[in-house]
KEKOLMI-305896 format. One record per residue (C-alpha): y, x, z; residue in one letter; residue number from 1. Coordinates in steps of 0.25 Angstrom, whole numbers. Layout:
north_east_up_r_k
Y_X_Z_A_NUM
...
END
This chain:
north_east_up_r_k
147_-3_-12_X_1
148_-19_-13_X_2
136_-28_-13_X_3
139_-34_-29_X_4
124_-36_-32_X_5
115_-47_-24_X_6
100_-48_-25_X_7
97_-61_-18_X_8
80_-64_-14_X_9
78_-78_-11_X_10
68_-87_-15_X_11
76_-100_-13_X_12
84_-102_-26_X_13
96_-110_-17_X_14
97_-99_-7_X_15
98_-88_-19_X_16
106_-98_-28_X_17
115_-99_-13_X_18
116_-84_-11_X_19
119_-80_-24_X_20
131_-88_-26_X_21
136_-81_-12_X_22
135_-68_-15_X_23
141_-71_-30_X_24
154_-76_-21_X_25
154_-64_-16_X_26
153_-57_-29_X_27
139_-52_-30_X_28
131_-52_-41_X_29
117_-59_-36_X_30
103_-57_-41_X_31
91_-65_-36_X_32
76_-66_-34_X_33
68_-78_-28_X_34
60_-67_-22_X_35
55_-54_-18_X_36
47_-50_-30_X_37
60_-56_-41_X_38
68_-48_-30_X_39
59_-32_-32_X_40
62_-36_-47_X_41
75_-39_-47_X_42
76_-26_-38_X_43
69_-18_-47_X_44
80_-19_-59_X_45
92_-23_-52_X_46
99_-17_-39_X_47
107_-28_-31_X_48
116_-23_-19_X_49
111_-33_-9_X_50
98_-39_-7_X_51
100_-54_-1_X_52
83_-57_2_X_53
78_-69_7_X_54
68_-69_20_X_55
57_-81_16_X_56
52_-79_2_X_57
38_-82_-3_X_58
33_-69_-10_X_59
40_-59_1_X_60
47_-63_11_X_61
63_-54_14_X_62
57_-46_22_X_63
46_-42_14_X_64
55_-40_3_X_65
67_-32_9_X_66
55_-24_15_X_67
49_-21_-1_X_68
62_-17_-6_X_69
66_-7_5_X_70
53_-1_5_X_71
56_1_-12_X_72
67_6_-10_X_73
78_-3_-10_X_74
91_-2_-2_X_75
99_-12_-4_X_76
105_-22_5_X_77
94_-33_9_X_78
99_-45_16_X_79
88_-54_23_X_80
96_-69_18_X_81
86_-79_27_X_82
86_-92_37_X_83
79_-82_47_X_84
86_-79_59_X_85
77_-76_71_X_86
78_-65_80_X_87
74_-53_75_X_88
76_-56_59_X_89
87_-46_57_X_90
78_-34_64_X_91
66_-39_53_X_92
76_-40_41_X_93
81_-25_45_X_94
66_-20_48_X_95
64_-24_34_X_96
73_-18_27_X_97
86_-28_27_X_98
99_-25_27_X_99
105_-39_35_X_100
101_-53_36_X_101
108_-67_31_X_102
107_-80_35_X_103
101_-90_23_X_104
112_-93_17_X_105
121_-81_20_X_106
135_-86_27_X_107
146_-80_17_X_108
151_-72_30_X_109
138_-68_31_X_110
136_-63_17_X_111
149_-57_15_X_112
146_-49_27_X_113
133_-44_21_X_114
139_-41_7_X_115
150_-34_16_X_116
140_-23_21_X_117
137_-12_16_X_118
END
């Protein structure tokens, strides 16, 4: 099964506005929340095929929320999109329930590899 739904959680607009446009040229459709709350709602009524989610964010942090949605049942796709690269961050993101981590922005390379897997 191809990836063609995107949920995108980021609370910078640019970063989500800059994303967005990425996956579309890759023929995505792409949803977006500024957050991890807008992000459970957004959840709750519509089923994307990837999860893009943001580390740093003001109400839960990525973790936090890749953490709530795996707990809840959800088992799609989450990939940690962040500025972060210190030792050890992929071993956290994995612990919590994510799938792979991106730089911030995503290389096209890089993306194209993500939305490759399956």
């Amino acid at each position: 099964m191809a990836f063609s739904k995107a949920l995108i959680v980021d609370d910078s607009k640019l970063a989500r506005v800059t994303l967005k446009k990425k996956l579309e040229s890759f023929g995505l459709q792409v949803i977006a929340a500024d957050g991890a709350i807008e992000a459970y709602e957004l959840l709750a009524s519509d089923q994307p095929d990837i999860v893009f989610m943001d580390h740093l964010m003001p109400e839960a942090d990525g973790f936090d929320a890749t953490l709530h949605l795996r707990q809840n049942g959800c088992t799609t796709p989450i990939i940690m999109c962040t500025g972060k690269e210190h030792e050890g961050y992929l071993a956290e993101a994995l612990a919590v329930g994510a799938n792979y981590i991106l730089g911030k922005p995503p290389g096209d390379e890089d993306l194209a590899n993500v939305l490759a897997m399956q």
